[in-house]
Wavefront OBJ file of the C-alpha trace (Angstrom):
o trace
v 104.544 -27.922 29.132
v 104.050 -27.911 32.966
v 107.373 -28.854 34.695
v 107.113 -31.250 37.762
v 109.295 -30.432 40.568
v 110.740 -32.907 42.561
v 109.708 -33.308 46.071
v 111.990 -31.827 48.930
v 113.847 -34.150 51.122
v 111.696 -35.244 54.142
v 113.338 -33.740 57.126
v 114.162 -36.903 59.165
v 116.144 -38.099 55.847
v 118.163 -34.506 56.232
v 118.982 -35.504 59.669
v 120.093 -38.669 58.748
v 122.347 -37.158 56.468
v 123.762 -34.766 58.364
v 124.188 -37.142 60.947
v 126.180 -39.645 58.883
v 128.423 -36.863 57.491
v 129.524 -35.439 60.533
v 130.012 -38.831 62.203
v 132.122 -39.914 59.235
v 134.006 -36.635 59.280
v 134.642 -36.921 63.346
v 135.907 -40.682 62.660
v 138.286 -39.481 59.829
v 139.084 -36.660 61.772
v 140.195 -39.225 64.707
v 142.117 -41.153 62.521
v 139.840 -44.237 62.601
v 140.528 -46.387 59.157
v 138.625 -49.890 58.220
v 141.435 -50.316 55.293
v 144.978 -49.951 54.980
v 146.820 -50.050 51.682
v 144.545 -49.082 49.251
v 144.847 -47.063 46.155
v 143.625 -43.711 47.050
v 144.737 -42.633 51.216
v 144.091 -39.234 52.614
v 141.526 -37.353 52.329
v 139.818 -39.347 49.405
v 137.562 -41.207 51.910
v 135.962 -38.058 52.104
v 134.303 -38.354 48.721
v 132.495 -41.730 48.848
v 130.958 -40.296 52.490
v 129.488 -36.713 51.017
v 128.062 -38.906 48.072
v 125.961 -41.391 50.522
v 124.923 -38.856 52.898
v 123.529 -36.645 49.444
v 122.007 -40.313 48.486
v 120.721 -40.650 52.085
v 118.432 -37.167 50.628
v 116.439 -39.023 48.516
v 116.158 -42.400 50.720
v 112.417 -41.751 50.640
v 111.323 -40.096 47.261
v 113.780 -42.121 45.158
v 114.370 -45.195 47.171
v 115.186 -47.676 44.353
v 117.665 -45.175 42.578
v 119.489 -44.419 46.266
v 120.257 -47.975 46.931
v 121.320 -48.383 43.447
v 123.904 -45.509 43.415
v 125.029 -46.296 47.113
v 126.308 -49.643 45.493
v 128.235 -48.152 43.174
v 129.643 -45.747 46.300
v 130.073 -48.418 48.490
v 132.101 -50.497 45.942
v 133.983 -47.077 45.330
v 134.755 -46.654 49.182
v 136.769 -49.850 49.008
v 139.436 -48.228 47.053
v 139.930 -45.776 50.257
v 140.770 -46.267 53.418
v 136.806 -46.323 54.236
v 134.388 -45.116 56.623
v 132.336 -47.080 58.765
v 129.855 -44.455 58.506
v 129.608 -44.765 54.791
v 128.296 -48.307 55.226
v 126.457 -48.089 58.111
v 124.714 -45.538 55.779
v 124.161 -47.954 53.135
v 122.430 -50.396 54.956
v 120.261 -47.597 55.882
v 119.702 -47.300 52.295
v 118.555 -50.962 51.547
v 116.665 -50.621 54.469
v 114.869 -47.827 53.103
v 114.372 -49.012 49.913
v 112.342 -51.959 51.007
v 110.238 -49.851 53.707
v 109.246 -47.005 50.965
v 109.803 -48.719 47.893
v 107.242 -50.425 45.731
v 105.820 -53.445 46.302
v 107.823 -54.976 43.205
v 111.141 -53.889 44.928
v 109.977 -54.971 48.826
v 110.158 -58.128 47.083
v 112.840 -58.064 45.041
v 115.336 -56.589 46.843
v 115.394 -59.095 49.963
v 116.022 -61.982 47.745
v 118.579 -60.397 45.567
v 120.320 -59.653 49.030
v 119.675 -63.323 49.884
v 121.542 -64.677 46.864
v 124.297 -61.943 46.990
v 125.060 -63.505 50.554
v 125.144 -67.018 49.677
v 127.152 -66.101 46.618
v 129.548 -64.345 48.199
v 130.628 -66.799 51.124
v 130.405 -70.117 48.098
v 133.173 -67.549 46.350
v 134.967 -66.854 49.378
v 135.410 -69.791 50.630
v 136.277 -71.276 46.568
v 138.844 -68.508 46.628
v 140.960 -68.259 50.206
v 139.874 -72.083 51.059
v 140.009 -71.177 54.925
v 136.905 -70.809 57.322
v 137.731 -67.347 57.875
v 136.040 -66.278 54.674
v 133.021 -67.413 55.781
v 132.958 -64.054 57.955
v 132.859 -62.272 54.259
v 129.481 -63.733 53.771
v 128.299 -62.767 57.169
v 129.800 -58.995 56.366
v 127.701 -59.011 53.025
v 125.343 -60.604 54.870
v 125.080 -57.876 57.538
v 125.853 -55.506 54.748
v 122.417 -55.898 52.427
v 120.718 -59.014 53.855
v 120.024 -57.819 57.472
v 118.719 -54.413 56.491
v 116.261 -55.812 53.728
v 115.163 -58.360 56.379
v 114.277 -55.525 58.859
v 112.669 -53.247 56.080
v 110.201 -55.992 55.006
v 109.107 -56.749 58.597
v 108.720 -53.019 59.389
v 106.735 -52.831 55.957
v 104.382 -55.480 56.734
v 103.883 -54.683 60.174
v 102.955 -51.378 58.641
v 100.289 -52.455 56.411
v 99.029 -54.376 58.533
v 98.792 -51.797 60.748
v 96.887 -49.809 57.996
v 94.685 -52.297 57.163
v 93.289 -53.034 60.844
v 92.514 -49.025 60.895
v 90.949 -49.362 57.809
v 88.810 -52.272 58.755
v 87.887 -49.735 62.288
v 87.212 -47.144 60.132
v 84.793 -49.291 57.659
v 82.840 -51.231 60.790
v 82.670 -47.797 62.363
v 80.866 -46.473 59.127
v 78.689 -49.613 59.360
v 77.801 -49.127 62.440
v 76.692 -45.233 61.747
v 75.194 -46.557 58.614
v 73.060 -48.977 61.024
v 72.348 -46.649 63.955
v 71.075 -44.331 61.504
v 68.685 -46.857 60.169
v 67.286 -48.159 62.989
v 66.735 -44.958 64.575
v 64.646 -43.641 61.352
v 62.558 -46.950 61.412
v 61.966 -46.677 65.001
v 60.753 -42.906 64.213
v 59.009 -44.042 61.810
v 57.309 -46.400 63.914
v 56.562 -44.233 66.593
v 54.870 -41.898 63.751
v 52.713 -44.475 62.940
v 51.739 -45.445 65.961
v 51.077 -42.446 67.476
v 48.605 -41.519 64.212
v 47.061 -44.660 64.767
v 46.258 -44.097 68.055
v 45.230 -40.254 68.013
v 44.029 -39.627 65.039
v 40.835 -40.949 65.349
v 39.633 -39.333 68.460
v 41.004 -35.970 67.615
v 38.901 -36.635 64.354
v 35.591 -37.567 65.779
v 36.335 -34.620 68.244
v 37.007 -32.273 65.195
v 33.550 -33.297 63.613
v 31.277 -33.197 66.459
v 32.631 -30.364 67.349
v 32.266 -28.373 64.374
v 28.392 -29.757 64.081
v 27.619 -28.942 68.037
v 28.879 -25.271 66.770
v 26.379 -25.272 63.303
v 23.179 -26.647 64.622
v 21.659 -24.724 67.210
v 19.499 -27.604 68.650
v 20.437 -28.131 72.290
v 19.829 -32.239 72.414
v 22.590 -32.594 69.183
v 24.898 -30.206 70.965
v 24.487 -32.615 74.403
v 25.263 -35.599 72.076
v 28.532 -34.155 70.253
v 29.660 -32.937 73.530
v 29.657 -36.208 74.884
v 30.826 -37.928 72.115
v 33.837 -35.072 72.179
v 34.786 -35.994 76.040
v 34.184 -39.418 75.727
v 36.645 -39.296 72.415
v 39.160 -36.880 74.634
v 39.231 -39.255 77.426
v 40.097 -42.249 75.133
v 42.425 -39.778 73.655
v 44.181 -39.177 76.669
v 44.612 -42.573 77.437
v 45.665 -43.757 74.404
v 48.587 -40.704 74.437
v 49.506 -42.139 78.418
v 50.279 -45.384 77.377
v 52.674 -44.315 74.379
v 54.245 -41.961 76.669
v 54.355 -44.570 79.196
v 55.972 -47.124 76.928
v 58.520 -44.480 75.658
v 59.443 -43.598 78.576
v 59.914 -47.468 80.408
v 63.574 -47.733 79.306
v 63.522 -51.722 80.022
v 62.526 -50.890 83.441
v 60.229 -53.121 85.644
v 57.233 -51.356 83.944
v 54.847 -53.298 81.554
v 54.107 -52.611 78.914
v 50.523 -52.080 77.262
v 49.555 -54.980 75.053
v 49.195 -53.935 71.847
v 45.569 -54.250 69.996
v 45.283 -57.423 68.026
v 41.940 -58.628 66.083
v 40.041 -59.422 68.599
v 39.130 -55.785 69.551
v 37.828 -55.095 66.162
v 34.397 -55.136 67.711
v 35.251 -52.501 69.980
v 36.668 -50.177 67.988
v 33.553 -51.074 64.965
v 31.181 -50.138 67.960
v 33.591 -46.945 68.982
v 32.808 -45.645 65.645
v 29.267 -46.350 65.378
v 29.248 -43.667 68.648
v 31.170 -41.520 66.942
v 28.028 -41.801 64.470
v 29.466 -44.175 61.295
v 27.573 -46.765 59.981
v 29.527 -49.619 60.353
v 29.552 -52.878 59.968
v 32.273 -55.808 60.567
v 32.233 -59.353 58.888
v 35.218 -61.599 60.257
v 36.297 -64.853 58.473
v 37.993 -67.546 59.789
v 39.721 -67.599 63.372
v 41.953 -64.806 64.393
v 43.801 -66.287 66.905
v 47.255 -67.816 66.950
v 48.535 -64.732 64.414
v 51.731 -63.460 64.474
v 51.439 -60.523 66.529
v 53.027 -57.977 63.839
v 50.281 -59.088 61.615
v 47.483 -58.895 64.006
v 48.598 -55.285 65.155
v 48.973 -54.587 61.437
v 45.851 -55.218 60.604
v 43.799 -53.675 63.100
v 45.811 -50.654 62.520
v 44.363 -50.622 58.730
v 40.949 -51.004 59.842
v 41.606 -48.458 62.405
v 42.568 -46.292 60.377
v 40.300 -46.935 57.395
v 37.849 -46.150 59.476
v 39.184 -42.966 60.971
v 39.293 -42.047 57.414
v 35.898 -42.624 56.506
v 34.417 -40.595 59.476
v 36.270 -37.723 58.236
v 35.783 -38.159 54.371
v 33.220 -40.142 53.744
v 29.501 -39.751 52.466
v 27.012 -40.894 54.427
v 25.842 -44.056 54.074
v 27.489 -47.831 54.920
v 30.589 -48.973 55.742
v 31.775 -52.364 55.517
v 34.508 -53.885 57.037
v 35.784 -57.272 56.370
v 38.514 -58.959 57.402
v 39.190 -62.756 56.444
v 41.777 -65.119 57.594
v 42.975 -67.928 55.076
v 45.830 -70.872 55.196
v 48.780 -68.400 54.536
v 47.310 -64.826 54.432
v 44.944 -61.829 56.201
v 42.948 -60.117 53.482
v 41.624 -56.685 54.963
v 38.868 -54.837 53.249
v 37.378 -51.593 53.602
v 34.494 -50.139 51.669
v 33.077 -46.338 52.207
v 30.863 -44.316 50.519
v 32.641 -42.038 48.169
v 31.183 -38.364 46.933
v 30.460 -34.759 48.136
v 29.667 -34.621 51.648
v 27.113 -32.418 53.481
v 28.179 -32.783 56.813
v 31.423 -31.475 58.726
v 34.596 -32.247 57.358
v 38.126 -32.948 59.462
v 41.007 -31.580 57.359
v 43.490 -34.511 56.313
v 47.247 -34.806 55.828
v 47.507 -38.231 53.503
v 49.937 -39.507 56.738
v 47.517 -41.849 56.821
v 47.669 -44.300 53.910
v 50.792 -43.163 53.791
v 51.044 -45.501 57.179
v 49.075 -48.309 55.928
v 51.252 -48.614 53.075
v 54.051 -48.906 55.265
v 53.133 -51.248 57.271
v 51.494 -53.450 54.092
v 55.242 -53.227 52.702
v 57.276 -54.370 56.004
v 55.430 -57.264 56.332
v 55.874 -57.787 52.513
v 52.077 -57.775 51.299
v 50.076 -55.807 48.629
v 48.160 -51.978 49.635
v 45.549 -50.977 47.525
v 43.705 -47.666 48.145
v 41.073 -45.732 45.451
v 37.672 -45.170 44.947
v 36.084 -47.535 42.288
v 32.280 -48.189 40.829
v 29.940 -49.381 43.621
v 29.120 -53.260 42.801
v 25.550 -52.648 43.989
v 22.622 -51.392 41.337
v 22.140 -48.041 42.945
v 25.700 -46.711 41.324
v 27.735 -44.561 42.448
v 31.081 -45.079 43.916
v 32.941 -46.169 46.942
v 36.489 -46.208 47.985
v 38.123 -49.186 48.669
v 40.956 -50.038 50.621
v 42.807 -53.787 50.210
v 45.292 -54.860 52.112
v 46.885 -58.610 52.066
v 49.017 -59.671 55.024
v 50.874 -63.100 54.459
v 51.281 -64.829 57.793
v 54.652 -65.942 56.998
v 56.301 -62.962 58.053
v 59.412 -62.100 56.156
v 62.621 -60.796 57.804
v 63.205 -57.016 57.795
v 64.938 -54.177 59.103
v 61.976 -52.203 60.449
v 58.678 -53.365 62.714
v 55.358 -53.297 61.490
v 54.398 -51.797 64.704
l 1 2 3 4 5 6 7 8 9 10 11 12 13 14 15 16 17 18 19 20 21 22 23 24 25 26 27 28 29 30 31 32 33 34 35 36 37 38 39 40 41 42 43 44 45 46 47 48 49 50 51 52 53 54 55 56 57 58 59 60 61 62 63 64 65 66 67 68 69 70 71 72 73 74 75 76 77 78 79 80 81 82 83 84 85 86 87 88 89 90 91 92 93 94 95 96 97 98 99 100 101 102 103 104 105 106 107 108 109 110 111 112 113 114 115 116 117 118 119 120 121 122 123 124 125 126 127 128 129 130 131 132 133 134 135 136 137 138 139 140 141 142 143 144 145 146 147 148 149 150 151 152 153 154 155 156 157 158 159 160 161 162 163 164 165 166 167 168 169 170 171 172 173 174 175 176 177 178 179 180 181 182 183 184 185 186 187 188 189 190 191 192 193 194 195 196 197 198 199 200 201 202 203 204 205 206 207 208 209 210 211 212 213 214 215 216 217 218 219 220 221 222 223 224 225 226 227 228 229 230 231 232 233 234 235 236 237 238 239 240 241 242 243 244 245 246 247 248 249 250 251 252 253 254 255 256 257 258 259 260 261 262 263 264 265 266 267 268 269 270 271 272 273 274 275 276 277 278 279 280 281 282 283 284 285 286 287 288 289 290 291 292 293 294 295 296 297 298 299 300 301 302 303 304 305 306 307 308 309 310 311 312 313 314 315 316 317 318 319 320 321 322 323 324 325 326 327 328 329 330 331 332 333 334 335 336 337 338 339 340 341 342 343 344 345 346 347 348 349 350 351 352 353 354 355 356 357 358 359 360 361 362 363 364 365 366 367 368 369 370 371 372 373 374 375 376 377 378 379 380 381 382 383 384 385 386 387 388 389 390 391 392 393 394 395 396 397 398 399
């Protein structure tokens, strides 16, 4: 059996203590009465004022128990000549007992002093009959009312106190919690983005460079090394205008526009140089789209196609991209088998990023390779992606 020792007595309650006692002793030791007559004189008014200063000890770990056994003191004082710093003591302890009570007594307590008050002026009065004992209710009044008054103001004032830091403390967190998360989707933006935008140069650079350096005809080598610096110089300025709009901090600086639909064309005919064989249907009218959805889905193609220049076998690609009432259906079909040719090494960031940007805007990624629907056979891989127009209303952007 483990033995639970009681707490020590806080050290402003020991200075209380001390204080009262000594002040009590210095008034007795002055001569300074608040009765006369009484059954016990002398030094008996000593006793009751070492008992409340012992109570005034536990004013903090036993609050309910201190105020209870300072009654009992108190009403034992009255048979001596008493000390005034006896009861100045016990309203200390009523006052206490509220302020570190529990929440049952902070209640109790002030109304029990309430009705002690009231009853003791009605019986005053009933009993002497004169308007002078209406200043024993105000002494009982002052006595237990007045303190208990005081303690629950202090204690609510307190809590609320404690509440406001706790409500600081929890927006605070929020607001960590929410700084965190935008800054990850904005990384994760600026990953995407930044893929987007590179890795298909650096990956028609990788392959044309790696065939210039196999065949050792000097009109292919001519034609990858263009294709490399015309790939680097897109490259370059693809990497300037990210910089660019990372570093315009809401300055008086541009920005780019982003790519929308109407420079799939382009970047079909940027691919063909790069030495795909591409081809782009479009259905339906692609302007007037929200612009996440427009940038979203030119980054799939983009991308899809970056893909298929590294991995793919050779033969057609087909792009197609068709607008309806409420959605933007993206597909992308590629030959799919052992290739030949020069291969760029891949990481998987890439429908990794498509995905992404399929899910913020709350549509449907599909990515595999599946039977070709011609009769030759074989098989092709496939990448879906729907886009509803109405776009939904997230934390991160598409972009």
């Amino acid at each position: 059996m483990q033995l639970t020792l009681p707490r020590p007595p806080h050290r402003d309650d020991v200075r209380i203590a001390v204080a009262g006692l000594l002040g009590g002793l210095l008034l007795w030791g002055i001569g300074l009465r608040m009765n006369t007559g009484r059954l016990l004189d002398g030094a008996w008014v000593i006793v009751p004022l070492v008992a409340m200063a012992g109570l005034e000890l536990v004013r903090r770990t036993l609050p309910w128990c201190a105020v209870a056994a300072g009654t009992l003191v108190l009403v034992a004082d009255q048979f001596t000549q008493g000390s005034l710093a006896t009861v100045l003591m016990y309203t200390d302890l009523v006052y206490a007992a509220v302020l570190y009570g529990s929440p049952a007594a902070a209640r109790r307590i002030p109304v029990a002093s309430g009705l002690l008050t009231v009853a003791a002026t009605l019986g005053a009065l009933a009993g002497l009959r004169r308007p002078e004992a209406l200043l024993i209710g105000v002494a009982v009044g002052l006595l237990t009312l007045a303190p208990a008054t005081t303690g629950v103001l202090v204690r609510n004032h307190r809590e609320t106190a404690a509440a406001e830091r706790l409500r600081a403390e929890q927006t605070a967190l929020l607001a960590e919690m929410d700084r965190t998360q935008a800054v990850t989707a904005e990384r994760a933006r600026m990953a995407r983005e930044l893929h987007d935008m590179v890795a298909n140069h650096l990956s028609a650079i990788a392959i044309h460079s790696t065939a210039a350096l196999s065949i050792d005809d000097p009109a292919t080598t001519r034609t990858a090394l263009e294709t490399i610096r015309e790939n680097s110089v897109d490259g370059l300025a693809e990497m300037r205008r990210l910089i660019g709009i990372l570093r315009d901090a809401g300055g008086d600086t541009e920005p780019a526009a982003a790519p929308t639909l109407d420079g799939l064309g382009a970047l079909v005919e940027q691919s063909r140089a790069n030495g795909l064989d591409a081809a782009l249907t479009v259905t339906g009218a692609t302007e007037g789209l929200p612009a996440p959805v427009g940038l979203a889905a030119y980054r799939i193609v983009q991308e899809s196609l970056t893909n298929a220049l590294k991995h793919a076998s050779p033969g057609r690609v087909t792009v197609d991209v068709e607008r309806t009432a409420d959605r933007i259906e993206v597909r992308v079909s590629s030959p799919y088998g052992d290739r030949d040719g020069p291969r760029a090494p891949g990481s998987g960031a890439g429908l990794v990023g498509m995905r992404e940007r399929t899910a913020l805007l709350a549509g449907t990624f599909d990515a595999g390779p599946e039977e070709a629907p011609d009769a030759a056979g074989g098989k092709v891989w496939r990448v879906r992606a729907t886009l509803p127009l109405d776009i939904p209303v997230t934390e991160g952007d598409p972009a």
